[in-house]
C-alpha positions as MATLAB code, in Angstrom:
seq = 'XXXXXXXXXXXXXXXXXXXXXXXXXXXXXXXXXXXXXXXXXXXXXXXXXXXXXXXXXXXXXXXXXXXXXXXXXXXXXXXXXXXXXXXXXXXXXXXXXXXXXXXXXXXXXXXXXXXXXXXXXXXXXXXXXXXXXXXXXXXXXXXXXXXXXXXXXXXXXXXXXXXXXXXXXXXXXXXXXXXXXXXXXXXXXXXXXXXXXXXXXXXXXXXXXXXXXXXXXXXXXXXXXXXXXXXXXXXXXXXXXXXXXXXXXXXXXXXXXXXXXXXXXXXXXXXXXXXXXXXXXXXXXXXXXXXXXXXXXXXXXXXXXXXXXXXXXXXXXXXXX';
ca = [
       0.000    0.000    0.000;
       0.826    3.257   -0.822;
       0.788    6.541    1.569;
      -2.211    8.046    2.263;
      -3.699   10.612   -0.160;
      -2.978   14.632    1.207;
      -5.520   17.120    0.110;
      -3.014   19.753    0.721;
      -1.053   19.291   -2.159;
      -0.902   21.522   -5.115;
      -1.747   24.879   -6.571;
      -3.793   27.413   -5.675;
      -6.551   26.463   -8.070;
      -6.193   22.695   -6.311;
      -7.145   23.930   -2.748;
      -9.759   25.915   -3.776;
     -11.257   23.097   -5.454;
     -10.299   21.334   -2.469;
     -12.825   23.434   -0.373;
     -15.701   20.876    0.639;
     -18.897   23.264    0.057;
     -17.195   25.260   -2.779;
     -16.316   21.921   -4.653;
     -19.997   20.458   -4.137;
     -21.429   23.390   -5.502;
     -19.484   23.772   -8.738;
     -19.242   19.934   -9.858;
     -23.433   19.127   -9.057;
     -25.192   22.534   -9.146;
     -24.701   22.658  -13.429;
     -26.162   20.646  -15.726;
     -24.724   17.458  -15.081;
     -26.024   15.225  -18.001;
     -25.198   17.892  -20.591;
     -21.792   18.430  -19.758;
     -21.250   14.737  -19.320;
     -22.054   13.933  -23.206;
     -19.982   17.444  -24.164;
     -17.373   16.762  -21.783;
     -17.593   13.257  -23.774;
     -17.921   14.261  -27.358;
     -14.656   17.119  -26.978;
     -12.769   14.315  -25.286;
     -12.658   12.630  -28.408;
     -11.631   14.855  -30.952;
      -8.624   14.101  -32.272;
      -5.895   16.811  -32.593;
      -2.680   16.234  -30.840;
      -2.390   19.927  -30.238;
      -5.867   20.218  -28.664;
      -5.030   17.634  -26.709;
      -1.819   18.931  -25.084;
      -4.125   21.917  -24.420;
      -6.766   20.118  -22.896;
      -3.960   18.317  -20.465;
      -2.426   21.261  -19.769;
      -5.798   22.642  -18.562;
      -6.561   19.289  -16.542;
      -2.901   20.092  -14.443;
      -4.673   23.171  -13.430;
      -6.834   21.188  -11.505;
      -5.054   18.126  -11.201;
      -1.304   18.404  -10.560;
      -0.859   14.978   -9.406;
      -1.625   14.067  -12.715;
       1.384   11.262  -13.546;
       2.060    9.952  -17.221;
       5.746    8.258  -16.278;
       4.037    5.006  -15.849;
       2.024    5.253  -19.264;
       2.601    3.088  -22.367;
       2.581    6.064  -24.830;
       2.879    9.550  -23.496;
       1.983   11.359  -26.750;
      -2.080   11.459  -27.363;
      -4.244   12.073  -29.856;
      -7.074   13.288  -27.982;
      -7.665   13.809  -24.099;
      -9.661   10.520  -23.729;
      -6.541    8.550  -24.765;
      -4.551    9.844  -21.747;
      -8.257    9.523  -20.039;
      -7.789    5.356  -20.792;
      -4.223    4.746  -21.429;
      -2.050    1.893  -20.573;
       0.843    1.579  -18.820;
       4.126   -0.467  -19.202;
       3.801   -3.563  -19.031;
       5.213   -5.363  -15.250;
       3.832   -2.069  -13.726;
       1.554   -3.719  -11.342;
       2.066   -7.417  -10.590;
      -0.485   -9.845   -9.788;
      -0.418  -10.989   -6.315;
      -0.092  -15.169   -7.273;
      -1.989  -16.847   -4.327;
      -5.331  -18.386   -5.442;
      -6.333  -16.873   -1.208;
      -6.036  -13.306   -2.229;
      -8.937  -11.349   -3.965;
      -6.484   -8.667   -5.181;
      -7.822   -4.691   -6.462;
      -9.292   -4.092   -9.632;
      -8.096   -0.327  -10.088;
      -6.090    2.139   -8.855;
      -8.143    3.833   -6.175;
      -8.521    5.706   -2.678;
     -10.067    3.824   -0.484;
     -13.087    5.488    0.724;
     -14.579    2.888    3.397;
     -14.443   -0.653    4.115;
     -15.525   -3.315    6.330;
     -18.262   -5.543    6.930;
     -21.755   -5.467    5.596;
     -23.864   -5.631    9.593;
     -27.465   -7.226    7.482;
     -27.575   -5.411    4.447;
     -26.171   -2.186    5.678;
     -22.970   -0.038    4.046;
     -21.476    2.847    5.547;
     -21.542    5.515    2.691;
     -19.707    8.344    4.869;
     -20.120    9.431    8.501;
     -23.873    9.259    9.358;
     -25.133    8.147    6.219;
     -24.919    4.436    4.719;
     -27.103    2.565    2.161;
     -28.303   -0.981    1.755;
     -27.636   -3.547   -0.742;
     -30.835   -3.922   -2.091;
     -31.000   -0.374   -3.013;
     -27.466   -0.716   -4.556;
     -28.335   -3.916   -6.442;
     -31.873   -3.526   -6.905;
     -31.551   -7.690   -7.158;
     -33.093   -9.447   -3.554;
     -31.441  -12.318   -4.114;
     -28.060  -11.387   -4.894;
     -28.298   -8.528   -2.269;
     -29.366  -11.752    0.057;
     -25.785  -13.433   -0.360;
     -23.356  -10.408    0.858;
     -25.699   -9.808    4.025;
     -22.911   -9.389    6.634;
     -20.092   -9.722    4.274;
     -17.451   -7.392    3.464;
     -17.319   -4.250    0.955;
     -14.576   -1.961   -0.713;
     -14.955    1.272   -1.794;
     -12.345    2.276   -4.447;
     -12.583    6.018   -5.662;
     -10.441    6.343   -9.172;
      -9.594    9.924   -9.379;
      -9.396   11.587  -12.349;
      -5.483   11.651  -12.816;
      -5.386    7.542  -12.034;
      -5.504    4.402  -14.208;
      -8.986    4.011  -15.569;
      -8.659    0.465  -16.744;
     -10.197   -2.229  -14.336;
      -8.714   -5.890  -14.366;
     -10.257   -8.868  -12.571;
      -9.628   -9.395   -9.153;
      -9.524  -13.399   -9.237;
     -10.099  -15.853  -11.913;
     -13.521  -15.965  -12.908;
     -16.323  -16.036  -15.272;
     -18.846  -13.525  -16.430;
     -22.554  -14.491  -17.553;
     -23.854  -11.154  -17.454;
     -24.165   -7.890  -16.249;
     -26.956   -5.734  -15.039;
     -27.111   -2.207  -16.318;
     -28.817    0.495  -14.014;
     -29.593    3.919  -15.542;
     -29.046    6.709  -12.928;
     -27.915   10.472  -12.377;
     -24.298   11.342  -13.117;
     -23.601   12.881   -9.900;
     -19.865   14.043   -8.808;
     -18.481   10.758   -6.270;
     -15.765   12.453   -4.921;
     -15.493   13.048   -1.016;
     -17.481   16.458   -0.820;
     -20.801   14.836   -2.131;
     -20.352   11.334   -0.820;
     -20.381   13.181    2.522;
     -23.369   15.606    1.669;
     -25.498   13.234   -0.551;
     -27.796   10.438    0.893;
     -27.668    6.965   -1.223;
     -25.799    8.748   -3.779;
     -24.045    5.368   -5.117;
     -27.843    4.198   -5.389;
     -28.708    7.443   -7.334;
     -25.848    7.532  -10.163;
     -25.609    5.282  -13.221;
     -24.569    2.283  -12.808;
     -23.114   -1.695  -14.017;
     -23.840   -4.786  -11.841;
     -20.744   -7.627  -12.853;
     -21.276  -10.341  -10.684;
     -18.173  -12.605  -10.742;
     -18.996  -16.317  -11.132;
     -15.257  -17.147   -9.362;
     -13.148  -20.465  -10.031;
     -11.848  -20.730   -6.808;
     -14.686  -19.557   -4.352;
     -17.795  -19.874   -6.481;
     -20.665  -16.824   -6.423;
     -19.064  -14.564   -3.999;
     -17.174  -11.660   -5.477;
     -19.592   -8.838   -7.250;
     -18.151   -5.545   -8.701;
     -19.979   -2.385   -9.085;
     -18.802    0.116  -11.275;
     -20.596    3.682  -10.419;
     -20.445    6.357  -13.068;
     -20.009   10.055  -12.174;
     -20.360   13.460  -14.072;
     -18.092   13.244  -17.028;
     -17.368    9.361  -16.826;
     -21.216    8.340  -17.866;
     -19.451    5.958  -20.071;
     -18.187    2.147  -19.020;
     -16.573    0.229  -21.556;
     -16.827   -4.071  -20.709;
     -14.447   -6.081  -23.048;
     -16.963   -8.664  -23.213;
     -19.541   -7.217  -24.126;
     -20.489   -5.421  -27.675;
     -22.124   -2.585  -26.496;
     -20.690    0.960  -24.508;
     -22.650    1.649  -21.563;
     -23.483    5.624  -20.792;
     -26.545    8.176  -20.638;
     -27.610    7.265  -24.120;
     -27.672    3.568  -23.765;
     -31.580    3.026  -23.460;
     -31.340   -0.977  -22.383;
     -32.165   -4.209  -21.551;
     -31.436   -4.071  -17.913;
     -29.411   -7.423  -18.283;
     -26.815   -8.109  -21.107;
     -26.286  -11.713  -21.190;
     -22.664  -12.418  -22.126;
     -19.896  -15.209  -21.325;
     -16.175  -14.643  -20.840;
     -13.935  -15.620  -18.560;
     -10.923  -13.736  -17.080;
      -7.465  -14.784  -15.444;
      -6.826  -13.039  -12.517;
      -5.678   -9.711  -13.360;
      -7.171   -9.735  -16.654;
      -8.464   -5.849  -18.205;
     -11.987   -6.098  -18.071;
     -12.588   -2.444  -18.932;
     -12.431    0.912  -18.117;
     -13.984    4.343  -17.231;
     -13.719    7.303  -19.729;
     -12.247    9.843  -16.897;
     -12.788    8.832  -12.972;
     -15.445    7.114  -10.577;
     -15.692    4.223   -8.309;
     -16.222    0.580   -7.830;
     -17.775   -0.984   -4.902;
     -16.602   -4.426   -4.519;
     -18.644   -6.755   -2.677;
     -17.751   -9.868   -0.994;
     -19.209  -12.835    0.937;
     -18.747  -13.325    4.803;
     -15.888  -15.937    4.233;
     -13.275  -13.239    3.287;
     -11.441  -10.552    5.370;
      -9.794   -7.422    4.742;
      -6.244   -7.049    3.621;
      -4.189   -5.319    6.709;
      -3.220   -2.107    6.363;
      -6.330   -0.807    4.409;
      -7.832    2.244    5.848;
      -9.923    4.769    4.501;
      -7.329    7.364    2.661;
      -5.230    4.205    1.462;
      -4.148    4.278   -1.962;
      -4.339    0.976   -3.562;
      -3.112   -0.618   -7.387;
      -4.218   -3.248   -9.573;
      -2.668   -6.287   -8.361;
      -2.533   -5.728   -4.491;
      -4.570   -7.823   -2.182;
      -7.894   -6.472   -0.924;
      -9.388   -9.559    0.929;
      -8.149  -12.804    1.498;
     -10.083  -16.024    2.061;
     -10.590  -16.879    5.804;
     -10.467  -20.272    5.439;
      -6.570  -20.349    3.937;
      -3.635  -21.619    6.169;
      -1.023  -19.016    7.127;
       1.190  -20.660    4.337;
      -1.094  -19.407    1.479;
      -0.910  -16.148    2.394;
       2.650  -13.837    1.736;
       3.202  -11.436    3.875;
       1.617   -8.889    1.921;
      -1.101   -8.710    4.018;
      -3.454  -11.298    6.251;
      -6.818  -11.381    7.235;
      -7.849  -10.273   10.451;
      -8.166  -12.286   13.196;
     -11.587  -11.165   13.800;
     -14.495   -9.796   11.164;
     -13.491   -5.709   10.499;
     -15.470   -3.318   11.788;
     -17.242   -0.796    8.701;
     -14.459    2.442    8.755;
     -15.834    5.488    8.356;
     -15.120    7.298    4.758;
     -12.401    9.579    3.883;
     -12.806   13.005    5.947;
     -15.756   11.710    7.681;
];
């Protein structure tokens, strides 16, 4: 794990944005779906000189914005550096078959256990699986299991990779709002991962069976999620079905897909896991490192990379709670 993420980095322009009401205000009072799909369609223009413009502009806001790691570091348009790659060995796969290892990039907002159906969205407000899911049954297997909360932000890695061997036979699709996810609104806005746009990828796993389910949530200018498997790009204008049947199957570590800029995935897991040590809200976390590993392994399977808890976690508060 990597250091905890400091807000008082930067510019000027950074810690103004920084400023908790100030921030909420500017990136959810304007109109969020019409931005989104502009925000989308300039994105994609292709002009090299536009886009060294439009990244220029983005270190404005975003200083920690980081291409060393990147595959190519010249871009046609600003939604190539948006999805790029990176060099290939830049984040190794934890091996053991015990470890459920992270998908993305991310802060960790919160994490913990799941008390009934119950997650903690931020200090005094949480939200409940079936209002997440909107699926009783599979809401029904992670009561009092374990979630993740993994924020991309903007300047990270938008690809997502598979977090243990598995299969896919489909994904559920759930139209929402494109509402900002970053710290100010998750702490202001009630059920907001329940509110925004949204893919349900429940991970048939090889090792465990039915018990790991991803949830990417899209935000103001990332209403778009592109799935490898499947022949369609999910985003504001995608009008349905609700479920895409597909099949694939993934090695661990595998790209599954990626955002278009920045958002979140909540990653939900049955009671038999615990958490990684050393996570704690403010952690930053890569693809490859373990999240959760499976409580029934021997001491032997796991590295000392991290271990379960001896006990179930308690549900840690988010971020700046």
């Amino acid at each position: 794990m990597t250091e905890p993420f400091n807000p008082t980095r930067g510019g000027l322009i950074q810690r103004l944005v920084q400023q908790d009401t100030l921030n909420f205000w500017l990136s959810n009072h304007v109109p969020r779906r019409l931005l989104t799909v502009w925000m989308g369609r300039l994105s994609r223009i292709e002009n090299p000189w536009l886009a060294r413009l439009l990244i220029a502009g983005w270190r404005l806001f975003a200083p920690d914005l980081d291409l060393t790691e990147a595959r190519e570091t010249r871009f046609r348009s600003l939604h190539e550096c948006f999805i790029r790659e990176l060099k290939p060995g830049s984040r190794p796969i934890h091996p053991s078959p015990a470890s459920i290892t992270s998908p993305c990039d991310a802060m960790v907002m919160a994490a913990g256990s799941i008390h009934d159906s119950a997650l903690i969205q931020a200090k005094g407000l949480d939200y409940r699986l079936e209002e997440l899911l909107l699926d009783p049954q599979l809401a029904a297997r992670y009561r009092d299991g374990r979630y993740l909360t993994l924020r991309l932000k903007s300047t990270m890695y938008h690809r997502f990779h598979a977090p243990t061997r598995c299969r896919v036979h489909g994904v559920h699709y759930l139209a929402g709002d494109v509402w900002n996810v970053n710290p100010p609104t998750v702490r202001r806005l009630p059920k907001l991962y329940c509110r925004n746009e949204r893919a349900v990828i429940d991970l048939d796993t090889l090792d465990f069976g039915p018990a790991i389910t991803l949830v990417p949530v899209a935000a103001i200018l990332v209403a778009s999620i592109r799935l490898h498997f499947l022949d369609v790009l999910l985003h504001l204008r995608y009008s349905g079905p609700n479920h895409i049947p597909c099949e694939a199957q993934l090695e661990k570590g595998e790209e599954m897909g990626y955002f278009q800029h920045g958002s979140t995935i909540i990653l939900l897991a049955t009671s038999r896991f615990r958490l990684a040590g050393g996570l704690a809200p403010g952690s930053l976390v890569k693809v490859g490192e373990p999240l959760l590993w499976d409580g029934d392994a021997s001491a032997a399977d796991r590295s000392d990379t991290g271990s379960p808890s001896e006990q179930a976690p308690q549900s840690s508060p988010m971020l700046g709670a």
